[in-house]
N, C-alpha and C positions, 0 to 999 in steps of 0.2 A: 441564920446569923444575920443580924442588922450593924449596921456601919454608918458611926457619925463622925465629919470630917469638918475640922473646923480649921479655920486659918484667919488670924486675926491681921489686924491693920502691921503690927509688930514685923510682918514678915517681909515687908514691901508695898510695891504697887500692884495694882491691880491684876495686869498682866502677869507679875510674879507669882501673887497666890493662885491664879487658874493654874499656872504652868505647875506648881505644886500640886492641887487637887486634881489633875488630867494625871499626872503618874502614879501619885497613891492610889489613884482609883483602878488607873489601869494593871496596877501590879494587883490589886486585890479582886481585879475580876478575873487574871489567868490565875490565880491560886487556891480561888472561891472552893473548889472541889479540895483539897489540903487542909483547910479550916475547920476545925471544931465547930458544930451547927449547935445551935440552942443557947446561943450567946447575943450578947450587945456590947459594941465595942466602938468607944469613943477613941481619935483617932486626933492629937494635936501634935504636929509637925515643927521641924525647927526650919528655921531659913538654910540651914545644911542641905536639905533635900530637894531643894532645887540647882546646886553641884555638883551633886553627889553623883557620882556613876552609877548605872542602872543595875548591875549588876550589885556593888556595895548597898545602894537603896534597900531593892530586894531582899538582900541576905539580912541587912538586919529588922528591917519591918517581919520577914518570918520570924523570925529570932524571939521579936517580942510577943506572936500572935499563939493562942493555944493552937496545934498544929497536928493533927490527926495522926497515930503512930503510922 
């Protein structure tokens, strides 16, 4: 499965969007094994997800991702 993560100017500064793309990414490397493989999945984030408790983040980023029974 390949993973495109984009965060546009929309979301903040600089610092903001890294601090967004460091938790997307880190939530989708402890989950990697959970994921449906043989996919491509583009990945655009709201400004929500740098508040967002890690735990709320998490639950709903699976939520949206095809997810291995």
């Amino acid at each position: 499965t390949r993973f495109g993560l984009t965060t546009s100017r929309k979301l903040g500064k600089a610092h903001d969007r890294n601090r967004i793309r460091r938790r997307v990414r880190e939530i989708l490397r402890r989950e990697r094994g959970h994921i449906l493989e043989g996919r491509d999945i583009v990945l655009n984030p709201r400004r929500s997800a740098l508040v967002r408790d890690w735990g709320a983040l998490r639950t709903e980023l699976l939520s949206l991702l095809p997810v291995a029974p």
